[in-house]
N, C-alpha and C positions, 0 to 999 in steps of 0.2 A: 504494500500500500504506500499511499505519500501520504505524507503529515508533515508536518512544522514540530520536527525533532531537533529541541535546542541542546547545543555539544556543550560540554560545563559551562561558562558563566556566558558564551556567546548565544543569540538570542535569533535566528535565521529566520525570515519573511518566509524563505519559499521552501515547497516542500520538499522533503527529501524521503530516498528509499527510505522504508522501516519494516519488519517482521516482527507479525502480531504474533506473541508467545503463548499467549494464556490472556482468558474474558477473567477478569479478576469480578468476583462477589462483592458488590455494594448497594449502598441504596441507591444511587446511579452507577449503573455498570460503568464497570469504564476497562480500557486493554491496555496493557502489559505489552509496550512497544518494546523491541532491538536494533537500535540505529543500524544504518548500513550505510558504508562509505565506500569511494573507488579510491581512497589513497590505499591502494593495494602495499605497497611498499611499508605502511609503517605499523604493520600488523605486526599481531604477537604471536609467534611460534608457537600452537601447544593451547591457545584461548582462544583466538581469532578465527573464524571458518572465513576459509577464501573460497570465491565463488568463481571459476574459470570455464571461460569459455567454450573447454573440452569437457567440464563437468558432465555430467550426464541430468540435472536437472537446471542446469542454465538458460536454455533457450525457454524454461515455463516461467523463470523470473521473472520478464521482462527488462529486465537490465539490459545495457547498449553497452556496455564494459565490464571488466574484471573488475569485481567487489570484493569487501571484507566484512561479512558479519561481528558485529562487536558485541558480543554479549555483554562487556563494561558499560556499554550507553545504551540504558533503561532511562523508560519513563514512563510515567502513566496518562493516559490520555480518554479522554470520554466517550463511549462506545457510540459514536456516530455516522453516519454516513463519510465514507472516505474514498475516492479515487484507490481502485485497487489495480496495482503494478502487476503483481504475476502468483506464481506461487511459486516455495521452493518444497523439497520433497519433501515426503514425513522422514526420512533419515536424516536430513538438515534440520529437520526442526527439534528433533529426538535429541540432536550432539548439540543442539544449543539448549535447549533443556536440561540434558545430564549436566553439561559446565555448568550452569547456576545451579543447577541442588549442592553439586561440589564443592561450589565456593559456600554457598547456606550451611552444607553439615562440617565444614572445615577442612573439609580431607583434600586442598589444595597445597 
């Protein structure tokens, strides 16, 4: 999907890729975004899911370039109607899932 996913204290008008993680339980729902960037280059080894163009669920993304899912840049956003980009697999979404239980139970 796009949304207006602000990077720590910078604050971006336009929307940017983001995967939806998890509809978090509220009294307004609201979703449980994963920033997604193309600075491919300044990903973390080992946290970072790079998404390449030889991937085998890249052309569902809708992405026009090599990405890096940043499971560090969360945020939460209000379950509303959103431009949606693509999908990525349930195996991409599973490895960004297990890295946050990871860092939640500690075992990083």
């Amino acid at each position: 999907m796009l949304a207006r996913v602000p990077e720590g204290s910078t604050v971006d008008t336009r929307p940017r890729p983001a995967l939806v993680v998890a509809v978090l339980p509220a009294v307004v729902p609201a979703l449980l975004l994963c920033g997604i960037s193309s600075r491919v280059a300044n990903s973390l080894e080992g946290w970072d899911i790079i998404l390449s163009p030889d991937a085998a669920d890249f052309t569902s993304t809708g992405l026009h370039v090599p990405s890096v899912i940043r499971p560090s840049w969360l945020v939460t956003f209000p379950n509303a109607p959103m431009r949606l980009l693509g999908r990525v697999s349930d195996e991409t979404l599973g490895l960004v899932r297990q890295r946050l239980v990871t860092v939640l139970e500690g075992t990083l």
